[in-house]
N, C-alpha and C positions, 0 to 999 in steps of 0.2 A: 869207234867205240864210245860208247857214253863215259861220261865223266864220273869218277867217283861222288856221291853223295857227300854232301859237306858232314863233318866229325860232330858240328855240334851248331848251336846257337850263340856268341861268343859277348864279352863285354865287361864286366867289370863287377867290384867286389864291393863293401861298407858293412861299418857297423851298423848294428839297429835301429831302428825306431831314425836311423837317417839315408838322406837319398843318394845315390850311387856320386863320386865325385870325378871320375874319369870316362864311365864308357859312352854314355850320352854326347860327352864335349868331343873325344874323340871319333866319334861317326862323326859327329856334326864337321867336326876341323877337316873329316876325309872327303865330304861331299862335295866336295871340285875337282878331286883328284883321280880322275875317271878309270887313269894309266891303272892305278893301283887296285882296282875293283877288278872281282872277279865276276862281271856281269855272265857267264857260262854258268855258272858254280849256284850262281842263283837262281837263272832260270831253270835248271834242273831241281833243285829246290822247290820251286813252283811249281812244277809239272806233279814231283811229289806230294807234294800237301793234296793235293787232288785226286790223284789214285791211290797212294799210298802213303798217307800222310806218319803211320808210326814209323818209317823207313826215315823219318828226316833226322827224329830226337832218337832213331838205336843209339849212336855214339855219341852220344851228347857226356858221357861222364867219361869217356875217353879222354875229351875233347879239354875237361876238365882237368886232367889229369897230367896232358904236356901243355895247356897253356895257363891254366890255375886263372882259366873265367868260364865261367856258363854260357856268356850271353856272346852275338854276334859284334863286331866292331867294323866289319864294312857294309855300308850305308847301300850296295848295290842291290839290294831287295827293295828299301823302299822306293830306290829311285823307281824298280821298273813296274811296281804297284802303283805309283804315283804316274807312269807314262801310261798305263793301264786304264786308270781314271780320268784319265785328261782327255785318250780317245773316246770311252764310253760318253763324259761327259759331253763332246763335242756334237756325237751323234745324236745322243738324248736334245742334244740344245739343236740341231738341225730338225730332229722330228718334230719340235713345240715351235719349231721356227723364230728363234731365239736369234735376236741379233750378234754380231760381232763381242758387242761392248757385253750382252747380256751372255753370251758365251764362256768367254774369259771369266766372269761371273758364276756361273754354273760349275766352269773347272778350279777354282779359286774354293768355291764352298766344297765339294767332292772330294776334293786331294785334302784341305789343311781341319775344314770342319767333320766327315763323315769319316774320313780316315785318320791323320793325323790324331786332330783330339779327340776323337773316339777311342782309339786304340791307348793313348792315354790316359783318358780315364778308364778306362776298365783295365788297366797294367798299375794303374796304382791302388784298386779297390782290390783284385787280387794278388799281389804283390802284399800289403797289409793283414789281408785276409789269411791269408798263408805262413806268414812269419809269426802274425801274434795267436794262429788257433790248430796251424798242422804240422809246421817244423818239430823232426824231433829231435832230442838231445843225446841221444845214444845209438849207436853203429856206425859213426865217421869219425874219423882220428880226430879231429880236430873242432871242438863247438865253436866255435868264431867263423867257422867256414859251414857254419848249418843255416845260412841263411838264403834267401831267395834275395839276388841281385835285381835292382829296380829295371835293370837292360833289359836281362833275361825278360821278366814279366812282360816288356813292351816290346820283346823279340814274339812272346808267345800272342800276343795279343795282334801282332802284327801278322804271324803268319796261319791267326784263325782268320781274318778279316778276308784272306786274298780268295780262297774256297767259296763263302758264302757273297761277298765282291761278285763272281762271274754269275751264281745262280742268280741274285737279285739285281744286279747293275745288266748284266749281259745276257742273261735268260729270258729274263723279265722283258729287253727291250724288242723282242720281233712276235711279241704275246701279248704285249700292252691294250692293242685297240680288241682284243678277243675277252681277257681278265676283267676288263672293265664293262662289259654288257650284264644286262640284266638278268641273268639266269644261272642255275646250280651248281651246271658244269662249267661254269668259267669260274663260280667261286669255286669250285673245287680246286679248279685248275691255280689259280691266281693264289689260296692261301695255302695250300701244297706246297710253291714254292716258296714259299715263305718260311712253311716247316723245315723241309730240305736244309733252309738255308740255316737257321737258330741250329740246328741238328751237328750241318758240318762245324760251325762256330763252336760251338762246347765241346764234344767231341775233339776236334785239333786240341783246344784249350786244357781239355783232359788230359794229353799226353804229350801234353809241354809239362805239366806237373809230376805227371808220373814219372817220368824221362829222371825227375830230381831223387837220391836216392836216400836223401832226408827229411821227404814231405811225407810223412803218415798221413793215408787215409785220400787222399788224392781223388778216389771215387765220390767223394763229395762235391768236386767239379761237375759230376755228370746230374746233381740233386735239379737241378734248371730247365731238365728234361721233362719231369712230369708236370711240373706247371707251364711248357710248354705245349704240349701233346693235349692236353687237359683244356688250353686254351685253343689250342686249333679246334677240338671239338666240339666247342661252341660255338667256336664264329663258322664253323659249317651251318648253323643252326637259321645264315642269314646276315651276318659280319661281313663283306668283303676288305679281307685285308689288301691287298696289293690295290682294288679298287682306292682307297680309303688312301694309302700310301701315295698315290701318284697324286690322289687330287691336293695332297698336303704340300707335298714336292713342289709341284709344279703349278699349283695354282689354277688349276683348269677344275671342273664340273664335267662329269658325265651323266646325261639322263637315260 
């Protein structure tokens, strides 16, 4: 039988206008400690963010409620988004015919640039965004606890990445040499999943906020959409995005 759905996204607490002071250092102190990870517990996690991504934040104020944090504190998620990208990146480096040294390279940028500080900064632009324009101050017992934890945010930001991660890292890569020729239907094909992927991204991000039951207004997460969608319909117009993306990526020209 599957495993129960984890309760919540878990990690740590602070006042305002400051950055979280325990849940960060503790993933970080847990990441060697493999015994202690529930690598199970995560991959079903992952399996949901994908099919059913509002199943992951149901109990997230449960979660809140017997351990008084929102955000996650074991590090086994990003490990295996991080071994996720290592393989994508190895293959992507074997199709461009990337050396060894240039390899290592390729997984080095993937894990700590595309992921990592990606996921970062967009955990601290909404993480900010949040506290100082949607938090509100009435229906939780307690206002010092109506805050969005900086974890939480980079919990939420982490587990939009891993959805839109398989359509553009892994969709993308057995479509590559079809996306990038010169005609409508491969643009179509190539910036499609590009939509897909912005789509699942906000979306998941949506209801990481929602999940908080002191963020008013929360649909304001989904406002990314129509400048979204607005912009695919242009670049149909003659744009190839994924065309455009690879040649940036990887340095290569297609005529």
């Amino acid at each position: 039988m599957a495993p129960l759905l984890p309760t919540s996204v878990g990690g740590m607490s602070f006042d305002e206008g400051a950055l979280p002071q325990r849940g960060v250092p503790i993933m970080l102190r847990r990441l060697t400690k493999f015994k202690s990870m529930d690598f199970e517990l995560a991959f079903w996690q992952l399996t949901y963010l994908v099919v059913a991504p509002r199943r992951v934040y149901k109990q997230t104020y449960h979660h809140k409620q017997t351990k008084n944090v929102w955000a996650r504190d074991d590090p086994a998620m990003l490990i295996l988004i991080a071994g996720c990208l290592a393989v994508a990146a190895a293959v992507w480096g074997y199709v461009h015919d990337y050396t060894w040294l240039g390899m290592l390279g390729l997984v080095l940028k993937m894990v700590f640039r595309d992921f990592i500080l990606f996921s970062l900064g967009i955990a601290l632009l909404f993480w900010a965004t949040a506290n100082r324009l949607l938090v509100s101050t009435t229906g939780v017992s307690a206002i010092t606890d109506n805050r969005v934890e900086f974890a939480y945010a980079f919990d939420v930001a982490v587990n939009s990445f891993f959805p839109a991660f398989l359509t553009t890292y892994v969709a993308l890569l057995p479509l590559a040499a079809l996306v990038v020729r010169n005609n409508w239907i491969c643009l179509l094909l190539g910036n499609t999943l590009f939509l897909i992927a912005g789509f699942q991204y906000i979306y998941v991000t949506y209801l990481g906020y929602a999940a908080l039951p002191f963020v008013a207004r929360s649909e304001l997460f989904l406002a990314p959409l129509l400048p979204l969608f607005g912009g695919y319909l242009l670049s149909l117009l003659g744009f190839n995005i994924a065309r455009t993306t690879l040649e940036l990526y990887f340095g290569q020209s297609w005529h």
